[in-house]
C-alpha positions, 0 to 999 in steps of 0.5 A: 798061567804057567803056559802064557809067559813061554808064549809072551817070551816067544813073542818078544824073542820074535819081534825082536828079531824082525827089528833086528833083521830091518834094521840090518836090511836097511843098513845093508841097503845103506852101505851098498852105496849106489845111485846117480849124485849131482855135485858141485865142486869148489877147489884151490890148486899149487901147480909147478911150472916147470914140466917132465917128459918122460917120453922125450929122449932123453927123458927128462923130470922136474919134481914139483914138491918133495914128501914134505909138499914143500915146493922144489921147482926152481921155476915156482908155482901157480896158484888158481881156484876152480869150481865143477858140477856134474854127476858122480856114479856108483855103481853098486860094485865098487865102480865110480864116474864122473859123467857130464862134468864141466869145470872152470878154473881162474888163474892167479899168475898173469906172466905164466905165458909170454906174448903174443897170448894176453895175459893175464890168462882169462877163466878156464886156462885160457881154453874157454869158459867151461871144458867138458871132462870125465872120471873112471875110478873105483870107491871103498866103503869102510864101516865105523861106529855107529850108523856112519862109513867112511867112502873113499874115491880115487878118480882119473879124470880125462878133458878133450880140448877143441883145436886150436886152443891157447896151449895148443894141447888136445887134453888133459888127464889129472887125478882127484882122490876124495873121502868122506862120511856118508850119513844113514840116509845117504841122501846128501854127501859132502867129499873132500880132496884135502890137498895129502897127495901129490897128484899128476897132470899130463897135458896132451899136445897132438904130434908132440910127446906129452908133459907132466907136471905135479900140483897140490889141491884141496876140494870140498864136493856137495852131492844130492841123490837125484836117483836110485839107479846108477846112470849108464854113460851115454856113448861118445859122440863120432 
C-alpha cells in the first residue's frame, strides 16, 4: 500500500504539469499576436485651418492645439467624420500594415474652400468617393492579469491621390495611434484612437513644398481574423 500513494502522487504531479505546460503553450500562442484582420473603421476628426511649411523659406508654423488640446488656430477648425476598411497585419515580430485600405470622409464646413470649387465639399474632401491608402508601423503587446494583454499600434499611413483632383495635391500622410485588449481567443479586436495625441497630416502638392497641419480624432476599429497567416503586401503597380 505503501508503494501505491508515491506512484498516484507521481501521476498527479505529472498530469499537472502536462496541463500546465498546455496551458502555457496556448497562451504563448495567444500573445504572439499574428495573422491577417479585416477591419472596419468609424471616426470623428477637429482638424485646423490654417497649415505650416516647414520646407518654405522661410519656414513657417501654425499650431493647431496646445498640450491642453484647446484649439489655438486663429483661423478655427473643421470637423468631419470618416469611415475605412481594409485589412491589418501582424506579422508575428512586432510589425503591423494596413493593406487594401479605402477611406471616406464628409466634411461639416461648407465655406472651407472659396469658388470656383462647390461647396459644400462633397464626400471623400472632395477627391472621390473612396482614396485608397496604406499603414507601416510596429505593435506592442504588454501582458495584464489574467488571460487579457493589452495591444498598442502606431500607424503611419500614406494616400496617393490621382490628378487633377479638388486640392490639387498627390497625397496625404497622417498618423493613427490605437490600443486595445485583446480576448484569449483573439478572434475578434476592438482598437481604439481615443483622441489623446495631437497628430500631424502633410498634404503633398507636386512641384510645391508640402503643408502641415494638425487634428485631434477619435476612432473605434472592429477586427475579425480572417487567417492565421500574415498577408504578404502585394507590389506596387507600375
Amino acid at each position: 500500500m505503501r508503494r501505491v500513494f508515491p506512484r498516484y502522487t507521481t501521476w498527479i504531479v505529472l498530469i499537472a504539469f502536462l496541463a500546465l505546460c498546455e496551458q502555457e503553450g496556448r497562451a504563448q500562442d495567444w500573445f504572439n499576436l499574428v495573422g491577417t484582420y479585416a477591419f472596419t473603421l468609424t471616426e470623428k476628426c477637429v482638424h485646423q485651418l490654417s497649415a505650416s511649411c516647414p520646407t518654405c523659406s522661410p519656414a513657417t508654423s501654425v499650431p493647431g492645439f496646445n498640450s491642453s488640446f484647446q484649439l489655438v488656430d486663429p483661423k478655427g477648425a473643421e470637423t468631419y467624420s470618416g469611415a475605412s476598411n481594409g485589412l491589418l497585419v501582424f506579422d508575428g515580430n512586432g510589425g503591423a500594415t494596413i493593406q487594401q485600405g479605402l477611406a471616406t470622409n464628409i466634411m461639416n464646413a461648407p465655406d472651407r474652400l472659396t469658388q470656383p470649387i462647390i461647396t459644400p465639399i462633397p464626400l471623400g474632401f472632395g477627391l472621390g468617393s473612396a482614396l485608397p491608402f496604406t499603414c507601416t508601423g510596429t505593435y506592442t503587446l504588454q501582458s495584464g492579469k489574467g488571460p487579457l494583454s493589452t495591444v498598442t499600434v502606431p500607424l503611419i499611413c500614406n494616400a496617393t491621390i490621382a490628378m487633377p483632383n479638388a486640392l490639387g495635391t498627390s497625397g496625404f500622410q497622417s498618423s493613427f495611434s490605437f490600443k486595445g485588449v485583446i480576448p484569449e481567443s483573439a478572434q475578434t479586436l476592438t482598437l481604439t484612437d481615443i483622441g489623446d495625441t495631437i497628430q500631424p497630416v502633410t498634404i503633398f502638392f507636386p512641384g510645391n513644398p508640402s503643408l502641415v497641419q494638425q487634428r485631434i480624432c477619435t476612432r473605434s476599429a472592429t477586427l475579425t481574423l480572417v487567417s492565421r497567416e500574415p498577408l504578404q503586401p502585394q507590389p506596387s503597380a507600375k
